[in-house]
C-alpha positions in Angstrom: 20.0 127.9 113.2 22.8 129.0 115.6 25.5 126.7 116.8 28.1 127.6 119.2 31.2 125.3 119.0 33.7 125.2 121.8 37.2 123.8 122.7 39.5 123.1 125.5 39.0 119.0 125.3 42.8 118.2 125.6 43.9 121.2 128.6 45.0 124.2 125.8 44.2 126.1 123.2 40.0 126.7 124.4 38.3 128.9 121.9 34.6 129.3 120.5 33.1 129.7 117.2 29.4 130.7 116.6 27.7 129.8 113.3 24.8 131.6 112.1 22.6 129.7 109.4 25.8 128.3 108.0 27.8 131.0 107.9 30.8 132.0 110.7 30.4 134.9 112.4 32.9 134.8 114.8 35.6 132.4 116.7 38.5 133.4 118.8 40.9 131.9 121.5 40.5 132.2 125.2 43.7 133.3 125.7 43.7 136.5 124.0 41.6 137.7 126.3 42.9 136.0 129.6 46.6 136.7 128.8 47.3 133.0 129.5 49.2 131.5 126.3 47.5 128.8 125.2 44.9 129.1 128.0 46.3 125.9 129.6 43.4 124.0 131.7 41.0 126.3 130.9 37.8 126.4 129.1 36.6 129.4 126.7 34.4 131.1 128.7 35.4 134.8 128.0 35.4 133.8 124.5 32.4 132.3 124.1 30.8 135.4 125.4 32.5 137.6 122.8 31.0 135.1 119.9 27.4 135.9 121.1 27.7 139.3 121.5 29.3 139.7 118.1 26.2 138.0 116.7 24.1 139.8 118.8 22.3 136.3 119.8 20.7 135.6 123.3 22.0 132.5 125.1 18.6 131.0 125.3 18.7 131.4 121.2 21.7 129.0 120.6 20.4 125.9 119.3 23.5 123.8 119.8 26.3 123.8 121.6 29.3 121.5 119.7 32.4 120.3 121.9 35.0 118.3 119.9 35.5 115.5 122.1 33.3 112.4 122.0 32.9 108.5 123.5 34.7 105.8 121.6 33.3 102.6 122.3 35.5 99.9 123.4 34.4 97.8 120.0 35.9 99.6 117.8 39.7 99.4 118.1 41.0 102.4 119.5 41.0 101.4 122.9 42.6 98.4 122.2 45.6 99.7 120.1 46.3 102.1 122.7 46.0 99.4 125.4 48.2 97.0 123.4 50.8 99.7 122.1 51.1 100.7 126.1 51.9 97.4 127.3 54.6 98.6 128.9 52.7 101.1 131.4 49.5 98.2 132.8 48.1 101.5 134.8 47.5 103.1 131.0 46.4 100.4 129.2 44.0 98.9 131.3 42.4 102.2 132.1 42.0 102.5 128.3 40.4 99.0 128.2 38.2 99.7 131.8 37.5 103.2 131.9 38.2 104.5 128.4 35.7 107.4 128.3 36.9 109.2 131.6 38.3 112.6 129.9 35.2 112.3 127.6 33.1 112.7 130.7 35.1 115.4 132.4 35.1 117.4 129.3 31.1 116.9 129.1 30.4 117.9 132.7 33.1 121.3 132.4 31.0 121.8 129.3 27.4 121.5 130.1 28.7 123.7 133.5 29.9 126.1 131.2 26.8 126.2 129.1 24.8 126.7 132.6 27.0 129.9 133.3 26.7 131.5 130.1 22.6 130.7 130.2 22.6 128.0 127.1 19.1 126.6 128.6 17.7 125.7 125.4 20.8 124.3 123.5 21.2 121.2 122.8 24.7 119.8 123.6 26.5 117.6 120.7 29.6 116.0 121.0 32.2 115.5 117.9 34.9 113.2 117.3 38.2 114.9 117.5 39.2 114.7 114.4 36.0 114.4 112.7 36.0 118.4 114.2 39.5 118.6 111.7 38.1 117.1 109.0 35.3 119.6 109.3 36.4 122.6 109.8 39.0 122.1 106.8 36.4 120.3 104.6 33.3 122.0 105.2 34.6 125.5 105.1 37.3 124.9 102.0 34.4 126.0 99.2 35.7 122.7 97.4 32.2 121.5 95.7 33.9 118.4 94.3 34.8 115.1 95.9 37.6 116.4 98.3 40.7 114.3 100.1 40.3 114.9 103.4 44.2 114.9 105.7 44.0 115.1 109.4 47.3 115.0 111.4 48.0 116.0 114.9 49.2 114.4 118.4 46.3 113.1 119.8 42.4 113.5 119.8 40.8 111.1 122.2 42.8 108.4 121.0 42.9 108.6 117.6 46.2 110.6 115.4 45.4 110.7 112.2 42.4 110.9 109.9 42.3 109.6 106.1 39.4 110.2 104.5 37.0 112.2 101.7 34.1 114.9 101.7 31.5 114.5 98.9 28.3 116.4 98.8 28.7 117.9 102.0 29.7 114.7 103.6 32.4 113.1 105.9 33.4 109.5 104.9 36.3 108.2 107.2 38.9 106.0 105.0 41.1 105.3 108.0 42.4 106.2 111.6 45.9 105.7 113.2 46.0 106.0 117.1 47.9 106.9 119.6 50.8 106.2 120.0 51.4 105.9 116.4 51.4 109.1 115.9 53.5 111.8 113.4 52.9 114.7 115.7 53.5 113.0 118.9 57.0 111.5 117.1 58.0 115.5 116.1 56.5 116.8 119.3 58.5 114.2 121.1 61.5 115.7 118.7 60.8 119.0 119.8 61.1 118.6 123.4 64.4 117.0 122.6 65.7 120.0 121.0 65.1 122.3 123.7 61.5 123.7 122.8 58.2 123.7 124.3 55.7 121.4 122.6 52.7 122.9 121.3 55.3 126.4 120.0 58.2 124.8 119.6 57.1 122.8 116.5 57.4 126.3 114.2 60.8 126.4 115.5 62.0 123.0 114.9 60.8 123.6 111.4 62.4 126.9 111.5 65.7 126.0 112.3 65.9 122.7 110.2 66.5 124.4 106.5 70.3 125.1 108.5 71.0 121.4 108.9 72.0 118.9 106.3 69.3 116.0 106.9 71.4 113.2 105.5 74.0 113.5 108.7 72.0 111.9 110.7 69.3 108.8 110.6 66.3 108.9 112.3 64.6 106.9 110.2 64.1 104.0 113.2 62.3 106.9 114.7 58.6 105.6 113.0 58.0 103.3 109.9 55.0 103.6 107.4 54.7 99.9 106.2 52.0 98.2 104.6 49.3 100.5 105.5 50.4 101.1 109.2 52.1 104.0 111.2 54.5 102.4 114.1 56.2 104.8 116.2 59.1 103.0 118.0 58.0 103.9 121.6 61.7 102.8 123.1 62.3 106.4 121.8 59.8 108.7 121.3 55.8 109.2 122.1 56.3 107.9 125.5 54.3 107.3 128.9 55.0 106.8 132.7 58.1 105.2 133.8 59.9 105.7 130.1 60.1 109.0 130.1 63.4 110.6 130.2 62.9 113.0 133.3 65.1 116.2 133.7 64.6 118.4 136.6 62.1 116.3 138.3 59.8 117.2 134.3 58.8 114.0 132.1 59.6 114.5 128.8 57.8 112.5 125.7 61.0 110.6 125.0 62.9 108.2 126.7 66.7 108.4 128.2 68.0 105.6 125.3 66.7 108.7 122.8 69.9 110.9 124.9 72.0 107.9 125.3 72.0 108.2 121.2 72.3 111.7 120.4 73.5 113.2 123.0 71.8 115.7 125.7 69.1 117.4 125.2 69.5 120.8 123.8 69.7 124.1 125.6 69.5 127.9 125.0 68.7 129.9 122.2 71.3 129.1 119.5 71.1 126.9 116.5 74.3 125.0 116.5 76.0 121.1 115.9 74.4 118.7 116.3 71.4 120.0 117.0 70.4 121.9 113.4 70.9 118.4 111.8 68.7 116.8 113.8 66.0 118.9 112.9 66.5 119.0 109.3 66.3 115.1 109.7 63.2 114.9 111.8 61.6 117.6 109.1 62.4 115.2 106.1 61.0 112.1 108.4 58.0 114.2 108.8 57.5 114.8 105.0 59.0 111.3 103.9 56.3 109.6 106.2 53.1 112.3 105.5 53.3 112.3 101.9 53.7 108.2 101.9 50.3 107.4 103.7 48.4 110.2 101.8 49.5 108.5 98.7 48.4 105.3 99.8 44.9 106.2 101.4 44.0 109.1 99.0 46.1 109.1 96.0 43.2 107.8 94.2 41.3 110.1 95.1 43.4 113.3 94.5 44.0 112.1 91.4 40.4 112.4 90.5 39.6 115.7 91.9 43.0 117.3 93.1 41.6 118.7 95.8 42.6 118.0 99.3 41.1 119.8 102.5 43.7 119.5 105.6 43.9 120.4 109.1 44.8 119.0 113.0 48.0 120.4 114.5 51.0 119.0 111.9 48.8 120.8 108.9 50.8 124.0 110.2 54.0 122.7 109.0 54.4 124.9 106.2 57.1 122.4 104.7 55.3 119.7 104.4 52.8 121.6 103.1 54.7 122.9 100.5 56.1 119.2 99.1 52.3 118.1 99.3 51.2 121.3 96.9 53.8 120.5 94.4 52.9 117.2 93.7 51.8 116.7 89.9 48.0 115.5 90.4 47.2 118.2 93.2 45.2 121.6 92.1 44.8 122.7 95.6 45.2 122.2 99.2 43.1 124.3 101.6 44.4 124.4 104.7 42.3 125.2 108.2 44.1 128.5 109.4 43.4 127.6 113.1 44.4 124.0 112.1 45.2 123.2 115.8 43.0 122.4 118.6 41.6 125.7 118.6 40.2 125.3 115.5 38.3 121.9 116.5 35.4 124.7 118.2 35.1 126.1 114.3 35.0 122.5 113.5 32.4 120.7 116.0 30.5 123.4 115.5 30.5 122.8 111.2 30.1 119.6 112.0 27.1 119.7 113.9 25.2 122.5 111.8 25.4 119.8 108.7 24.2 117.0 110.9 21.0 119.2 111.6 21.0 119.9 107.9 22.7 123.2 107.6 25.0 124.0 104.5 27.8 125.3 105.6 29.3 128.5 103.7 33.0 128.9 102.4 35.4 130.4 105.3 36.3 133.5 103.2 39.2 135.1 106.1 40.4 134.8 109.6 39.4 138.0 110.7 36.8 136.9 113.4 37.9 138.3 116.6 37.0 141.9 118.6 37.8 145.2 117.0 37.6 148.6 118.3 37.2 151.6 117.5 39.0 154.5 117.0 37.1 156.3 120.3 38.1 153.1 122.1 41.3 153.2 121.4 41.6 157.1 122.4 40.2 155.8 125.4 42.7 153.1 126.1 45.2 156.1 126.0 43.7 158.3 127.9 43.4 155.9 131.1 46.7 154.1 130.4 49.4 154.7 133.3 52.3 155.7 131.5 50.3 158.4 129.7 50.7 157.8 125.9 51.7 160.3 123.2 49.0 159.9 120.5 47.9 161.5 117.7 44.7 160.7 115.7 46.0 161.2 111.9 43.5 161.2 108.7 45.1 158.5 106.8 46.5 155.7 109.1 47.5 153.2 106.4 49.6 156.1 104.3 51.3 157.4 107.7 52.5 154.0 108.5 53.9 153.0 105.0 56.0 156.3 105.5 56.9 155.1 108.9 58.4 151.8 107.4 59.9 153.0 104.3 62.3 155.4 106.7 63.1 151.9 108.8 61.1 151.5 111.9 59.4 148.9 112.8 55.9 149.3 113.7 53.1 147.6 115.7 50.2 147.6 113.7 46.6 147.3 115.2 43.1 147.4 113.4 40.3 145.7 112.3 39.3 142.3 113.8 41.4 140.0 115.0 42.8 137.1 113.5 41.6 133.1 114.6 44.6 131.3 114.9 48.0 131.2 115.3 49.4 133.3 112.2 48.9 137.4 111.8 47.5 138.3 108.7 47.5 142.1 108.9 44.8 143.1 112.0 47.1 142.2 115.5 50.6 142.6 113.3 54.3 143.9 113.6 55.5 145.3 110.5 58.8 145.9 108.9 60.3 147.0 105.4 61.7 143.5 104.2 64.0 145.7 101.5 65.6 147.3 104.8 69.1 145.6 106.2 68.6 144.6 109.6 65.2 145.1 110.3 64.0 141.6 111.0 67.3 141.2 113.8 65.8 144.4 115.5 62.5 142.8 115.8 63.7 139.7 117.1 65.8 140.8 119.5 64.7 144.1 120.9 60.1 143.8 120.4 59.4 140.2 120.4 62.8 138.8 122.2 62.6 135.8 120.4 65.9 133.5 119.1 68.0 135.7 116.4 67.3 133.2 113.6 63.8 132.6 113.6 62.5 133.7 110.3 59.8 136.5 109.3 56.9 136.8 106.9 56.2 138.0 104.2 52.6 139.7 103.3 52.4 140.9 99.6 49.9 142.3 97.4 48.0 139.6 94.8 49.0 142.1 92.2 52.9 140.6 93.2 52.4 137.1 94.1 52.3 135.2 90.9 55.9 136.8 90.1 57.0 136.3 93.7 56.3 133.2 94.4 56.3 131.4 91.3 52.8 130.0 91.4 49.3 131.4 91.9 48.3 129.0 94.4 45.7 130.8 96.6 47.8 131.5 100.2 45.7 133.7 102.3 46.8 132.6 105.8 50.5 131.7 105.8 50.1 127.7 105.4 52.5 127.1 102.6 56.3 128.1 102.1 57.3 128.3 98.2 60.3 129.1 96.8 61.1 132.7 96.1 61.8 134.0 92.6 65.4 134.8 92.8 64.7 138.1 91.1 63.5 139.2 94.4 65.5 138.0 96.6 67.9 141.1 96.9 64.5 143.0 97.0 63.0 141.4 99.8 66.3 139.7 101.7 64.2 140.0 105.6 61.4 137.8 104.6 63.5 135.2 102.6 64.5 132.0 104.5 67.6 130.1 104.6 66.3 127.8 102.6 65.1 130.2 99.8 61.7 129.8 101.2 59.1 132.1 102.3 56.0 131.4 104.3 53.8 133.9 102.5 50.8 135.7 102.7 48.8 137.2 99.5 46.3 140.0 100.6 43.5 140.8 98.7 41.3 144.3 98.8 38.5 142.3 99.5 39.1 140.7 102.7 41.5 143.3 104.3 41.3 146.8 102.7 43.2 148.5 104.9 46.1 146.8 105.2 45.8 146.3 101.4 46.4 150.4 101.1 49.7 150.5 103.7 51.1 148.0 101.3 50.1 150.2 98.2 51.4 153.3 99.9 54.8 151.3 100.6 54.6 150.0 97.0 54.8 153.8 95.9 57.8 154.8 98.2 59.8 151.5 98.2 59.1 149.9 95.1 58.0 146.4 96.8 54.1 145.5 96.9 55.8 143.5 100.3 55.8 143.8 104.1 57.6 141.7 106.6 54.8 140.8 108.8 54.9 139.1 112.3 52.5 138.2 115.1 51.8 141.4 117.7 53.0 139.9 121.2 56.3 139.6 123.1 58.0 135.9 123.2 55.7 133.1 125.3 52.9 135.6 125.4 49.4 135.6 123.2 48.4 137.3 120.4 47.2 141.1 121.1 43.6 141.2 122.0 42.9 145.0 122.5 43.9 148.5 122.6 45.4 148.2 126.4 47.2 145.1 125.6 48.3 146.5 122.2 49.7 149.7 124.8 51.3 147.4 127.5 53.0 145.6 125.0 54.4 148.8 123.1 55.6 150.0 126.8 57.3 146.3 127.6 59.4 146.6 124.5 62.2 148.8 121.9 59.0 149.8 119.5 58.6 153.7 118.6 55.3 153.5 117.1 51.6 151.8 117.1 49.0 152.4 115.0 45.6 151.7 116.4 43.3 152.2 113.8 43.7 155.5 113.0 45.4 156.8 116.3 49.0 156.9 116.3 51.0 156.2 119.7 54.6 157.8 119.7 57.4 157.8 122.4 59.9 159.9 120.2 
């Protein structure tokens, strides 16, 4: 059976994933090959198109097509939370009472128009519940055979905010929903915007900057309360509509002008400074204080049966929380979705619906799902690029660039297929020595022109990471944060945090070979089985798709050398 899943529901992140008797074959973003971050108002056309020609399937052989966006009826009580909780805006609420289902119908029409002009004929279209794609595509693609805790946290789906529930035997079973606007990542989205940052990639940097604040200066606790069961966002503050909103500019913002009558304006510009860093550290500890209270009350039985929890939805990317939720007694492990946000709801209608028609679904085993290209392609890319680039194609890529970073540099790093999802793992990457002084302030503020103190990665060898990180808790995609063994922190000072934190990735031969023998080589000339390891783009712009974009970036920026596959771009 094949089963195309697509995404673009709520305005951003439109992506497609294409499953093949169970298994994924590929999924990537729209906007990687648009150039658009975030592919805002779009739907994944161009990247639907790369899924079926990467599994070499006809259109007219795709038996479904999954969109993660469905009707909720007006008895259950979704509508009527939202409708009740909106009070205050009578246009919102009634249209939620009225004409509840009108996105879910414009989403269906874009998508069966879509499937027209790609030549889906025979598929059959299925539509998912929002976060029942989450659930999915943390739960059905985890590998966890035993009953499994099922987390699902982001702004909004169609109305719904949150998802508690539990996978057994390959099925969903939904415990509870919040909805909006009782909602944890509307409240720190909301947050956010306050501190001067664009929702949707200015959550990493709230988190970012919060380990240099001291969360007890300030309360924010009125911000949202988690009592007797409920979520209650106090919406004369934060997760706003219409006429509330605090307006700047002649732009709404998602909280209201009491929310700057309290703390002050809203911040600007790229510095971390007072106030400001103590309002993030306390809207972090909110986050965690509230996240880890309702997972204890909904599935604390259940973890402590199985210890396995399966997460996803936009709020499983905060590494943090992630971290406190690991390190509690009774869990064994957390898998979390890689593409946890709203593009991963395409991987995740499209799970979902292959179990409904009886497929088993098979373990996500990496990220690396996107294009690649070959080393003639990229000699191409060269060849008909304007500025005329100095290449060389060398025998052994990975060995030539650990040379290249043990003498300093910084280098962009291109091969394989690309990642799905927001984090770089090693195939669209920029790369750094993390035991060199200085390297990670070069890379922020002459290649990806990004604020001074935004932290880097670290991607290590398994052979390293039970020593490293103090636990061998499996961390393939850069979900968790742990605390670094202090023995390595004069090793490896460009990758540890503030905080003594690192958001780490373990690589494994297996799933990325090459990138596995740079670190080896680097291992041999440095001493560190470590590389500092960010995403390949320029601030506010996508992840590197191809060999040209990989060559436009490298001639928009300070870099000195790109590897593409095995092809070697200079401008020394």
């Amino acid at each position: 059976m094949i089963v195309l899943g697509l995404s673009g529901a709520l305005s951003h992140d439109a992506s497609a994933a294409i499953l093949v008797d169970g298994k994924i074959i590929a999924a990537a973003e729209e906007e990687r090959f648009i150039r658009d971050k975030h592919a805002k108002g779009k739907f994944p056309y161009e990247a639907a198109k790369f899924c079926l020609k990467q599994a070499g399937v006809k259109p007219e052989d795709v038996d479904i097509v999954a969109f993660p966006y469905a009707e909720i009826p007006l008895s259950t009580n979704a509508r009527w939370h939202y409708a009740k909780r909106h009070w205050y805006a009578p246009d919102r609420a009634l249209d939620a009472i009225f004409n509840g289902n009108r996105r879910y119908r414009r989403n269906r029409d874009k998508s069966l128009a879509l499937m027209k002009e790609l030549g889906l004929n025979n598929a059959k279209f299925v539509p998912v519940e929002h976060h029942l794609a989450h659930a999915s595509s943390a739960y059905h693609l985890s590998g966890f055979k035993e009953k499994t805790a099922i987390v699902g946290i982001d702004g909004k789906g169609e109305y719904a905010t949150t998802f508690f529930g539990y996978g057994e035997n390959g099925k969903i079973h939904k415990i509870k929903e919040f909805y909006d606007p009782d909602s944890l990542g509307g409240l720190y989205g909301a947050m956010t915007e306050y501190l001067g940052f664009d929702m949707l990639d200015g959550e990493f940097k709230v988190m970012g900057m919060a380990p240099y604040g001291d969360p007890t200066k300030f309360d924010l606790s009125d911000l949202a309360k988690f009592e007797h069961g409920e979520l209650i966002v106090n919406t004369k503050l934060v997760n706003v509509v219409g006429l509330r909103r605090y307006k700047e500019n002649g732009k709404g913002y998602y909280f209201t002008p009491e929310l700057i009558k309290r703390l002050g304006p809203k911040r600007q510009g790229d510095e971390i400074d007072d106030p400001y860093i103590h309002y993030a550290a306390s809207i972090q500890a909110l986050l965690e204080k509230l996240a880890l209270e309702m997972i204890e009350y909904y599935l604390g039985d259940i973890i402590r049966e199985t210890g396995k929890i399966a997460m996803a939805g936009g709020v499983a990317l905060n590494v943090k929380l992630n971290q406190r939720i690991i390190s509690l007694p009774y869990v064994k492990e957390l898998f979390v979705q890689p593409a946890s946000g709203d593009n991963g709801t395409s991987l995740g209608a499209a799970t979902y619906a292959a179990h409904l028609a009886g497929e088993t679904i098979q373990k996500m085993e990496h990220a690396y799902l996107g294009p690649s290209f070959t080393n003639a392609e990229c000699i191409a890319a060269c060849e008909a690029h304007p500025q005329k680039p100095n290449f060389t194609l060398v025998e052994n890529g990975p060995q030539i660039a650990a040379e290249l970073l043990a003498q300093g540099n910084p280098l962009a790093w291109f091969q394989g297929r690309m990642e799905f999802g927001p984090r770089a793992l090693g195939c669209r990457s920029i790369l750094g020595d993390p035991s060199y002084p200085g390297v990670a302030d070069r890379i922020n503020a002459q290649i990806k022109y990004r604020e001074r103190w935004r932290p880097f990665c670290p991607s290590m060898l398994d052979t390293v990471a039970e020593d490293l990180l103090q636990t061998n808790h499996p961390a393939p995609y850069m979900t968790f944060t742990f605390d670094v063994n202090p023995a390595w922190n004069d090793r490896i000072p460009e990758v540890v945090h503030e905080d003594g934190t690192a958001r780490a990735q373990v690589v494994t031969r297996e799933t990325n070979p090459r990138y596995y023998a740079l670190i080896e080589h680097l291992e041999k000339l440095r001493g560190n089985a470590v590389v500092l390891n960010t995403s390949l783009n320029r601030r506010g712009e996508p992840m590197i798709c191809s060999p040209t974009d990989a060559l436009n970036m490298f001639y928009g920026c300070d870099l000195e050398y790109l590897m593409m596959e095995d092809v070697l771009v200079t401008k020394k």
